[in-house]
C-alpha positions in Angstrom: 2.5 24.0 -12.5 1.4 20.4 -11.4 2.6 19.0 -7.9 2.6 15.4 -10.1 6.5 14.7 -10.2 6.3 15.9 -6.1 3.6 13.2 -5.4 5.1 10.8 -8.2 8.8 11.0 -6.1 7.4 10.9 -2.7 5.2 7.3 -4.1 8.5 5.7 -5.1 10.6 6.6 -2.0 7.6 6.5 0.5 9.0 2.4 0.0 12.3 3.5 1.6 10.8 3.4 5.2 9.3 0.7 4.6 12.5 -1.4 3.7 14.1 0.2 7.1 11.7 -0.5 9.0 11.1 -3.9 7.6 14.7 -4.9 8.1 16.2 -7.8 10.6 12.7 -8.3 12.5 13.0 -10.9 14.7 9.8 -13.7 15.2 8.8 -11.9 18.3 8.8 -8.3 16.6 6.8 -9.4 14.0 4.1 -10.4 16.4 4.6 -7.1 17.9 1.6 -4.8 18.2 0.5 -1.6 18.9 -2.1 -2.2 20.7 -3.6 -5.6 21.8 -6.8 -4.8 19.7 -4.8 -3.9 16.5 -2.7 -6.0 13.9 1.0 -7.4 14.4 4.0 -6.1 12.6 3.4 -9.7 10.5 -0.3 -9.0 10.0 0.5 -5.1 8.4 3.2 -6.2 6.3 1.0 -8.7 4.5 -2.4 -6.2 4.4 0.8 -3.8 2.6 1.1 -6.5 0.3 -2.2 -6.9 -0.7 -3.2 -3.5 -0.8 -0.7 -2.7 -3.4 -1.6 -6.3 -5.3 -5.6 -4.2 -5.5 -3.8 -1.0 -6.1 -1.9 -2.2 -8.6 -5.0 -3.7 -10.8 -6.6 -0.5 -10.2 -4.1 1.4 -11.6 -3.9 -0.7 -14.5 -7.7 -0.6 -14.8 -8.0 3.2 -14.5 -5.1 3.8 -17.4 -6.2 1.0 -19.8 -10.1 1.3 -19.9 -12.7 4.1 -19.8 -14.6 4.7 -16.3 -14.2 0.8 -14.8 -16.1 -0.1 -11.8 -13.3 0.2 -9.0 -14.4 -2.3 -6.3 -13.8 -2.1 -2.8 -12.5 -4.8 -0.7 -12.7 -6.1 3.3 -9.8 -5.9 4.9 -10.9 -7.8 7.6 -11.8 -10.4 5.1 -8.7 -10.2 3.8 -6.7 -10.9 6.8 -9.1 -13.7 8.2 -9.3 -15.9 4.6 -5.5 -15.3 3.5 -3.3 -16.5 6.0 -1.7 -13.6 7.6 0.0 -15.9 9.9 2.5 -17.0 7.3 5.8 -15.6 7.0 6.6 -12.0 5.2 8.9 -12.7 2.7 6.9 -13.4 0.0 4.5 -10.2 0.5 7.1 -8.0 0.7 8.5 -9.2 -2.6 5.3 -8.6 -3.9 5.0 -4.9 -2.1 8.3 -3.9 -3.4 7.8 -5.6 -7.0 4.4 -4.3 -7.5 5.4 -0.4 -6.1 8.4 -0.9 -8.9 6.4 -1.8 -11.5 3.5 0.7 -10.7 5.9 3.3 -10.2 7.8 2.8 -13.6 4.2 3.2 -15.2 3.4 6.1 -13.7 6.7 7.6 -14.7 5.3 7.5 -18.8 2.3 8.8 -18.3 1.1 12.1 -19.9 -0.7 14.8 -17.6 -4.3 13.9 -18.4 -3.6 10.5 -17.5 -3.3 11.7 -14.2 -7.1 12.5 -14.4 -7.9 9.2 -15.1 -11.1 7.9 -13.1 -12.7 4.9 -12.1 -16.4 4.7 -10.2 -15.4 3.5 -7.0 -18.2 1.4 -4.9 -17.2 3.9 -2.2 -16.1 7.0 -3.5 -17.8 9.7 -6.0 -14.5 10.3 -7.4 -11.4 7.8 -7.6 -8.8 8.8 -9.9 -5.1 8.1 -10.4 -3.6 10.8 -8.7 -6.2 10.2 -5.5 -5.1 6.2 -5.8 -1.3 7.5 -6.0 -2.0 10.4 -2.9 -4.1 7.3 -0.6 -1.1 5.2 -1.1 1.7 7.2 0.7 -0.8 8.2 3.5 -1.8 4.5 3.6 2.5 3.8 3.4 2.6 6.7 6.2 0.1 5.4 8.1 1.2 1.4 8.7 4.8 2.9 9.2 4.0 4.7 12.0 1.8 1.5 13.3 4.5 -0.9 12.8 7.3 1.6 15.0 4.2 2.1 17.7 4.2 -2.2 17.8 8.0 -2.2 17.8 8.4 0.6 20.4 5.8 -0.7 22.5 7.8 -4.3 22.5 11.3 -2.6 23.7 9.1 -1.6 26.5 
């Protein structure tokens, strides 16, 4: 039997941290970091944003056309060219609309859909159940950043 409607849940409620830890941030915990080397609480929230905006098109790309080219992306590039100094509300409406709507998607689809590929610039295989998996550890992994930045601000 298929772990899909396991990985299909934990995709829909891995947002739920998110929104707690997301809530009531004041100016100066949003410029809270980790580490002085590593992104603020503001900068993570929009690269969350904007990694689901690419994940999103990916998804779309992977279920509506045979084999198309997935291509990858600089963060870095990302982060310099799109502002990530402005405020958050507007990318996490976009996080949380985008997850929705992905999520809603990926409820109708049929098991072989799952299967569904892309050729990624960087990866031999990239299918919609590996884009789905990368997303909650990528969810996991900037939760656990943004409590480190918020932890190491109480002091």
């Amino acid at each position: 039997m298929s772990e899909r409607p396991a990985l299909l849940a934990e995709y829909l409620e891995s947002t739920y941290e998110i929104e707690v830890v997301l809530e009531e941030l004041s100016e100066s915990e949003l410029e809270a970091r980790e580490r002085p080397e590593e992104w603020s609480v503001r900068q993570i929230v929009h690269h969350l944003a904007d990694v689901e905006v690419g994940d999103a098109m990916r998804l779309r790309q992977m279920l509506a056309h045979e084999s198309p080219l997935i291509v990858a992306y600089d963060e870095g590039l990302f982060a310099a060219g799109l502002h990530y100094e402005r405020a958050i509300e507007t990318s996490v409406a976009t996080f949380f609309a985008l997850r929705a709507s992905s999520g809603a998607i990926l409820e109708q689809i049929g098991e072989r859909d799952w299967s569904r590929a892309g050729r990624h610039e960087e990866h031999d295989l990239y299918t919609v159940e590996i884009l789905v998996g990368r997303s909650i550890e990528h969810d996991r992994l900037h939760v656990a950043q943004i409590k480190g930045a918020l932890q190491r601000a109480l002091g």
